[in-house]
C-alpha positions in Angstrom: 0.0 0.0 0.0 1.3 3.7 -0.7 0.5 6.3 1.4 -3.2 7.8 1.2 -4.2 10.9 2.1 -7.8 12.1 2.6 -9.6 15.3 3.2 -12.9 17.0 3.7 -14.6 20.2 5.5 -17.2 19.8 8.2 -18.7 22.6 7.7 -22.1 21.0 6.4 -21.9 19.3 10.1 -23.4 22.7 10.9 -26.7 21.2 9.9 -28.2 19.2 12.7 -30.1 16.4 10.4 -26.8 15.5 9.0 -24.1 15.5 11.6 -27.2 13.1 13.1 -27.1 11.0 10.4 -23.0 11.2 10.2 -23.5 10.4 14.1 -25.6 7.1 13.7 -23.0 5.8 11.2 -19.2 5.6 13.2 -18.2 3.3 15.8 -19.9 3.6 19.6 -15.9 4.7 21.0 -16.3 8.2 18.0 -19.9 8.9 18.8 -18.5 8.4 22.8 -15.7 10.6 21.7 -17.7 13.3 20.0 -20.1 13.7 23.3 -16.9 14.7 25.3 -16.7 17.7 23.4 -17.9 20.8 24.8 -18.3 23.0 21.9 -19.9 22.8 18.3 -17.3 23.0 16.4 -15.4 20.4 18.6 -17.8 17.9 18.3 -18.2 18.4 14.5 -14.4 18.1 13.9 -14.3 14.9 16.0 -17.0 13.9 14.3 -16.1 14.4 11.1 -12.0 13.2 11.4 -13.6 9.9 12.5 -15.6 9.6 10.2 -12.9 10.1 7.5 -11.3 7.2 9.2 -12.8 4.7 9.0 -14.0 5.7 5.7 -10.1 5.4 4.5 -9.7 2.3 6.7 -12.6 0.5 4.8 -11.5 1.6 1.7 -8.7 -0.6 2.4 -10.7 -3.6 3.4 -11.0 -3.0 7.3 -14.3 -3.9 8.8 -13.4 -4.2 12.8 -12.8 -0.9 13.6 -11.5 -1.7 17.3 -8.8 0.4 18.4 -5.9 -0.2 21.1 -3.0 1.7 22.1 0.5 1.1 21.3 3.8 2.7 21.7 3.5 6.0 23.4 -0.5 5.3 23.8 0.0 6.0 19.6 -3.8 4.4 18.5 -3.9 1.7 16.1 -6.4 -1.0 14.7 -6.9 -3.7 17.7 -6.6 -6.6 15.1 -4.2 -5.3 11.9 -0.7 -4.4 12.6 -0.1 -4.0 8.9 -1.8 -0.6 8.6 -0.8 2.6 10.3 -3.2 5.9 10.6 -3.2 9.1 11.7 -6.1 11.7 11.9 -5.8 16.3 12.6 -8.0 19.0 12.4 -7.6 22.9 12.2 -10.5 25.1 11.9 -13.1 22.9 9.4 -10.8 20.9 8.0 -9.9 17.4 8.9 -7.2 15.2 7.5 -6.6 11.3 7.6 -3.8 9.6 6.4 -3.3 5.7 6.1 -0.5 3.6 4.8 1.1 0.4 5.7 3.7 1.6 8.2 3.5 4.3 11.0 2.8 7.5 10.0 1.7 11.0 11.2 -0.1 13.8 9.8 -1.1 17.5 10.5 -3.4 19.8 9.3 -3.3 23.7 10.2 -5.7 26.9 9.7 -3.2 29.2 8.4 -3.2 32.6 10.3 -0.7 35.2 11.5 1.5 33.9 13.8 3.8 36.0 16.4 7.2 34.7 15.3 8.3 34.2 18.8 7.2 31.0 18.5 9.3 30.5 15.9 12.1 31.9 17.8 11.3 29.0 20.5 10.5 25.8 19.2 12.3 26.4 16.0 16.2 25.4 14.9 18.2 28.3 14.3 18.4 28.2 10.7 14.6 27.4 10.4 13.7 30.6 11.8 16.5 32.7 9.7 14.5 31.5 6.9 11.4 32.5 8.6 13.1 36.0 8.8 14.4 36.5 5.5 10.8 35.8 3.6 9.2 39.1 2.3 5.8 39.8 4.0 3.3 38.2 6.2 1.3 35.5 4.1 4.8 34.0 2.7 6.4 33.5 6.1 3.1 32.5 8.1 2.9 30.0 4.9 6.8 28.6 5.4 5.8 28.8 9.5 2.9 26.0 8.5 4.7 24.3 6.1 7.3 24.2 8.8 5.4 23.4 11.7 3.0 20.8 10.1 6.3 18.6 9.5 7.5 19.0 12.7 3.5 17.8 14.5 3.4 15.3 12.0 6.8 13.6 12.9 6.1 13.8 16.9 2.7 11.9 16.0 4.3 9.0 13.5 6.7 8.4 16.7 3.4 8.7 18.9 5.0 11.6 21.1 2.9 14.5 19.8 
């Protein structure tokens, strides 16, 4: 299997007869899940990035959806140690990505960002770059681009 990636937007969640019907359709642990959520828009993006899940996980012939924990309480599929997921969400979007191996993903609402993050969590040379693009919407864009590969690596080694 190569690596597969899969996208949507939740925002048609917003509409109570289909996040129902979303609802009745995943596992009894997402719909569980879902409930914890405080907010709206929380429960709609946990809603949704399971549901993208095991929609990717069936396309590639899963039908027990039963989750443990492994390394670093990293989830996987209860019963197939040959395929390795990995779900985010950002604003409406959510993001799922499946392969045969490990593997992390991440998925962020690109906004201004105060560079002293940057300036913290960032190698030295990562944030000269950061410094040396011209204006706000190409650096904030190298800050995602540089940040998403950072999340995505701490969740393939189940540490993020």
């Amino acid at each position: 299997m190569q690596i597969k990636v899969y996208t949507a937007d939740v925002s048609g969640l917003e509409d109570a007869e289909l996040f129902r019907y979303l609802y009745s359709r995943v596992t009894p642990e997402r719909r569980a899940k879902t409930d914890r959520m405080v907010f709206g828009k929380d429960k709609r993006l946990s809603l949704g990035a399971g549901a993208l899940l095991e929609a990717a996980l069936a396309a590639e012939g899963v039908t027990d959806f039963t989750m443990t924990v492994g390394q670093n309480k990293k989830p996987r599929l209860a019963h197939r140690d040959d395929i390795g997921f990995n779900i985010s969400h950002s604003g409406t979007k959510v993001m799922c990505a499946v392969s045969d191996h490990d593997i992390g993903c991440d998925v962020e609402q690109v906004v201004d960002i105060d560079m002293e993050i940057a300036k913290r969590f960032f190698f030295a040379e990562e944030y000269e770059a950061l410094m040396k693009c011209t204006g706000s919407r190409s650096r904030n864009d190298l800050f995602f681009r540089y940040w998403t590969l950072k999340e995505s690596f701490m969740k393939v080694t189940g540490l993020g």
